[in-house]
C-alpha positions in Angstrom: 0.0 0.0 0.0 1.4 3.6 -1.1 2.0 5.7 2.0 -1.5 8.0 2.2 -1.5 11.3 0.9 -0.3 14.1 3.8 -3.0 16.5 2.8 -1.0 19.4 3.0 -0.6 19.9 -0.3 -3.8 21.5 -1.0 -5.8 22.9 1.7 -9.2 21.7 2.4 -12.8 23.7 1.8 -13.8 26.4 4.0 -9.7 26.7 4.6 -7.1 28.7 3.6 -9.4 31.7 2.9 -7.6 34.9 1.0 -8.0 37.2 4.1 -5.7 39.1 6.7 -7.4 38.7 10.2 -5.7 41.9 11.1 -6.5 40.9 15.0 -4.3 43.6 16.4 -6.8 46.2 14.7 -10.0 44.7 16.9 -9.3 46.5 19.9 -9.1 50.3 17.9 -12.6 51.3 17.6 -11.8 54.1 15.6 -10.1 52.1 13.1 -13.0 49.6 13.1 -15.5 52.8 12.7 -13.4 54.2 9.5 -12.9 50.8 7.8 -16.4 50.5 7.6 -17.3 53.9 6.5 -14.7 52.8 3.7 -15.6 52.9 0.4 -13.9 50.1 -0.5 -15.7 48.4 2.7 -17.5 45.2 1.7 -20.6 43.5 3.6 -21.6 39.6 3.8 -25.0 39.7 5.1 -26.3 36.8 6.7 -30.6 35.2 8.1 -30.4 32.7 10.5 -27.4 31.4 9.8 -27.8 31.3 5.6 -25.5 33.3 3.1 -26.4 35.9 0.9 -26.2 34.4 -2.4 -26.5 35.7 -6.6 -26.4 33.9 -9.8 -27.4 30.3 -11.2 -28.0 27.7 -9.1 -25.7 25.8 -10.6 -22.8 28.3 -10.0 -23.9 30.5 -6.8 -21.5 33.5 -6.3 -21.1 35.5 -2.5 -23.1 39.1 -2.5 -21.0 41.4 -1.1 -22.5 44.7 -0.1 -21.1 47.9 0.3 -20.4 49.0 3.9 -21.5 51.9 6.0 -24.9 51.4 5.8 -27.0 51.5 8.5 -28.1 47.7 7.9 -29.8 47.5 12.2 -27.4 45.0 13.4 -23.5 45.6 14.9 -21.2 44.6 11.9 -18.3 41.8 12.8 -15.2 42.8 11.7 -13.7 39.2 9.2 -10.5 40.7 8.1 -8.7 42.9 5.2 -8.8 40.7 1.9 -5.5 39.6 1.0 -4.9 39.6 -3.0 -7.7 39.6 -5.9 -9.8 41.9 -6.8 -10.8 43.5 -3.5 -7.1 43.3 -2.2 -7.0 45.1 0.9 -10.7 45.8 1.4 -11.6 45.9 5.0 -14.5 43.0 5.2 -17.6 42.4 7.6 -20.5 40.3 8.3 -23.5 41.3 9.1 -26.5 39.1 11.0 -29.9 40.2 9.6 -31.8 37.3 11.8 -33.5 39.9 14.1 -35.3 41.7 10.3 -38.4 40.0 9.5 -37.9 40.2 6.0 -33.9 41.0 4.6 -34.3 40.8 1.6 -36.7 43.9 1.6 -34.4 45.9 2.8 -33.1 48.7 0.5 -29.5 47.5 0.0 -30.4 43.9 -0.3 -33.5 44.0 -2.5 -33.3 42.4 -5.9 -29.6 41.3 -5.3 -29.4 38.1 -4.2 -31.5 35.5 -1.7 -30.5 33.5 1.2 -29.4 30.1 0.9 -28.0 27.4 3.3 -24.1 27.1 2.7 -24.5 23.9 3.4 -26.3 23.5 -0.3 -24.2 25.8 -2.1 -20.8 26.3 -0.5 -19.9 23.0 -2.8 -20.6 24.8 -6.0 -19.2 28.0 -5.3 -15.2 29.3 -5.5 -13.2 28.0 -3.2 -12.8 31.8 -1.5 -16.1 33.2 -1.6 -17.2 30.1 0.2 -14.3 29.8 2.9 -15.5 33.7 3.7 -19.3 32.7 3.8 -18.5 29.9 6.3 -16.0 32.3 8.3 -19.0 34.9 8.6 -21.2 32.4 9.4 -19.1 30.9 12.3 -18.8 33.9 13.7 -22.6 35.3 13.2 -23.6 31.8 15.2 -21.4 32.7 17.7 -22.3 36.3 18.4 -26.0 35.3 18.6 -25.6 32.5 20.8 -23.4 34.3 23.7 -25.6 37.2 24.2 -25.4 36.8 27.8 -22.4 36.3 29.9 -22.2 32.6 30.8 -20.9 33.1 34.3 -23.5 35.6 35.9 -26.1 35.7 33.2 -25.9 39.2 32.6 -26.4 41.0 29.0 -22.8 40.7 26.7 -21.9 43.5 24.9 -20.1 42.8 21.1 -16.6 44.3 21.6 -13.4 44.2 19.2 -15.1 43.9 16.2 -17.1 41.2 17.1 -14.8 38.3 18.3 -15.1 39.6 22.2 -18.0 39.5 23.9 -17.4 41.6 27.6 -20.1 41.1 30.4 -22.2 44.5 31.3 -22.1 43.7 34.9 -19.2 45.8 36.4 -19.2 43.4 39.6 -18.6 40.1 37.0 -16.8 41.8 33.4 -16.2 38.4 32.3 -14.6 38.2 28.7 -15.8 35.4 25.9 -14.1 34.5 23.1 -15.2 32.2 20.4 -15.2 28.5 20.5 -14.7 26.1 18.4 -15.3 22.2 19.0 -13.1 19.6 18.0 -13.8 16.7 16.4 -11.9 13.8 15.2 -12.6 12.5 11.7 -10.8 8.9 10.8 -10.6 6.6 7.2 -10.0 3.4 9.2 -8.4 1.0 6.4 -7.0 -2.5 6.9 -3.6 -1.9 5.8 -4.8 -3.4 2.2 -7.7 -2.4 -0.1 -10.4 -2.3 2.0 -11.5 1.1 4.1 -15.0 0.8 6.7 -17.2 3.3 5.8 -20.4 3.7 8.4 -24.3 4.9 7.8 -26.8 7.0 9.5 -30.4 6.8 9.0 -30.5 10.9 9.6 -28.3 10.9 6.4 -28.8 11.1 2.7 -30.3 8.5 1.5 -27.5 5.8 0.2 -25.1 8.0 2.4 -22.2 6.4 3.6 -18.8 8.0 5.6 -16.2 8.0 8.0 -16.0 7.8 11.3 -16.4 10.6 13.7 -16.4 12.4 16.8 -16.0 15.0 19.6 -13.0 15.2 21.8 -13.5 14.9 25.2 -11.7 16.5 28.3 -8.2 15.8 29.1 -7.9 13.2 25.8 -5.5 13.6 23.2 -6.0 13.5 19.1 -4.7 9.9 18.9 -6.8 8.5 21.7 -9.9 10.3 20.6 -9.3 8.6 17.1 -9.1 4.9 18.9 -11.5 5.6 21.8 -14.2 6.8 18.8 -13.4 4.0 16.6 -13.5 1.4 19.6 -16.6 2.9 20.5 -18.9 3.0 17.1 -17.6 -0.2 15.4 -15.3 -2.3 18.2 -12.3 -2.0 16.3 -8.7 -1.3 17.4 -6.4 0.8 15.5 -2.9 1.1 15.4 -0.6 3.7 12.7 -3.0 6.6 13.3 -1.9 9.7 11.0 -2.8 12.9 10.4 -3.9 14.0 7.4 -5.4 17.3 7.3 -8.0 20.0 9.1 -11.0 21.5 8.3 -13.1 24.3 9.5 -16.7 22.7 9.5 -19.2 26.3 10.8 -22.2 23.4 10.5 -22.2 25.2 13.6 -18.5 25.2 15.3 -16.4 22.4 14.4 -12.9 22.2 14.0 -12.5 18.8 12.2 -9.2 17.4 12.7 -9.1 14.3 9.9 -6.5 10.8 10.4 -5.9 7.7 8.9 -5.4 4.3 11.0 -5.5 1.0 10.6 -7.5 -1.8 12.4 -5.8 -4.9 13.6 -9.0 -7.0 13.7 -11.9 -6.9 10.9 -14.5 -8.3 13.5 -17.4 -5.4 13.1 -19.8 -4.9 16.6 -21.1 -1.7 15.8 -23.0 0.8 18.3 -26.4 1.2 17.6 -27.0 4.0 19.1 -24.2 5.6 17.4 -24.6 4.3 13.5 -27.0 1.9 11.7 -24.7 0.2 9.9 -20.8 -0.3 9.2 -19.1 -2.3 6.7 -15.3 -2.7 4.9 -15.8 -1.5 1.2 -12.9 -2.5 -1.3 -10.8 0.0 -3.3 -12.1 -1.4 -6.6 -15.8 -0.8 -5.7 -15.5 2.9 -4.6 -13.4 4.0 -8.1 -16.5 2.4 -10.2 -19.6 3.0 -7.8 -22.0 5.5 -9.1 -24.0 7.9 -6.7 -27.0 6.7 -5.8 -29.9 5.8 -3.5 -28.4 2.5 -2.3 -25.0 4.1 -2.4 -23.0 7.2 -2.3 -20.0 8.9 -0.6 -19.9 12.2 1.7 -20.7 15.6 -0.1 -17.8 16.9 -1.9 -16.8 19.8 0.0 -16.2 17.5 3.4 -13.2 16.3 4.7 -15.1 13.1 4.7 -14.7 12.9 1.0 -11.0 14.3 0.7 -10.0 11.5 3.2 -11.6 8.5 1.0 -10.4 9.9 -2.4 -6.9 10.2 -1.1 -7.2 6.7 0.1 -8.4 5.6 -3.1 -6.2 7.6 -5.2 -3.1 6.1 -3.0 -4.0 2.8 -3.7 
């Protein structure tokens, strides 16, 4: 067996995105207040969580607005963009969910609707959709810490959106956003065979890799074998990273391996998957999508891990 593919060698989607965080400009409001007021300012508006999206569906684009406006929500500061077009162009999102209707509103109407980026992020450029899933993590974040989680007291957005400080002088606790990590494993045999799982909440025909969170006090490469142990009874040995992945479905880091079981003996978890089962390397380069079988959408880490297996074979 070829040794796997690293995954460094061309970054994931959702990653890499074209942007400077320019973090050490959060904390100058006067900055923050100019940048928007920029005319070169651009705005990624966003409804409960869905991007503001143009064009075919076949080939969705990002809507970027222009900044400044008075749009009724605090803007959160993404970043300067770094190269293309808008090199340089100070970048914010903007979370319409409290408007009853966005796309009424006078900068928005006719120029785009709101889709789930969980739909279209797969068919758009690899930028515009790393920036729609950066806006969005932080848009779910913002909304969901609105009070301070140690005295219950009203959060204030501070530092362009990536602080939230506590209003209550006695408490002032500072948040900062989380992301959760999860482990995502291709568990092969050391051959031509790779165990792909099921679950009934998926696609129909869906099948994947394993996964799951980390817990407390647990490293990576325990997380990989506890998870695996867990859902299918396997063990693993040669577990090897292969690559990340920001996954804002809402706030997962996924953090993708390799391993190999020493035993082919399947017990899986019920509760955990409806079915598991070894698939050969033959049968995944010739099976065709369908309703009785079909791989993890194309813009997962799920599917980068199995076509690097297969293509390694």
């Amino acid at each position: 067996m070829k040794t796997p593919i690293s995954g460094h060698d061309r970054p994931n989607t959702y990653a890499a995105i074209p942007i400077d965080r320019a973090s050490l400009r959060r904390k100058d409001e006067d900055w923050l207040t100019q940048a928007w007021l920029s005319p070169a300012a651009r705005v990624l508006p966003l409804f409960h969580s869905r991007s503001f999206i143009a064009g075919p569906a076949e080939a969705p684009r990002a809507v970027f607005l222009k900044g400044g406006g008075d749009l009724g929500a605090v803007p959160i500061f993404l970043g300067l963009m770094d190269g293309g077009p808008m090199d340089g162009a100070p970048v914010f999102a903007v979370d319409l969910s409290p408007v009853d209707s966005p796309e009424d509103l006078p900068d928005l109407t006719g120029l785009g609707r709101f889709e789930d980026l969980r739909t279209v992020g797969p068919l758009m450029p690899a930028d515009e959709a790393g920036l729609c899933a950066y806006a969005r993590g932080m848009a779910w974040w913002n909304t969901r810490h609105r009070f301070c989680g140690v005295c219950g007291s009203p959060a204030a957005s501070a530092e362009g959106g990536h602080v939230r400080l506590c209003t209550n002088p006695d408490c002032g606790a500072h948040h900062f956003p989380r992301t959760d990590p999860a482990v995502i494993m291709l568990v092969h045999d050391g051959g031509d065979r790779l165990l792909l799982g099921r679950q009934s909440k998926w696609a129909p025909g869906m099948h994947s890799v394993l996964a799951g969170f980390l817990e407390p006090g647990e490293s990576l490469e325990d997380a990989v074998a506890r998870e695996v142990m867990e859902e299918v009874g396997l063990p693993v040995t040669d577990i090897r990273y292969h690559s990340s992945q920001p996954w804002p479905f809402p706030s997962s880091l996924m953090l993708g391996f390799t391993a190999r079981a020493t035993s082919l003996d399947i017990t899986v978890d019920r509760d955990e998957l409806d079915s598991a089962q070894w698939f050969s390397r033959d049968f995944l380069r010739t099976a065709k999508p369908s309703d009785a079988f079909r791989l993890a959408r194309s813009d997962s880490i799920a599917h980068r891990l199995i076509s690097d297996w297969i293509a390694a074979g």
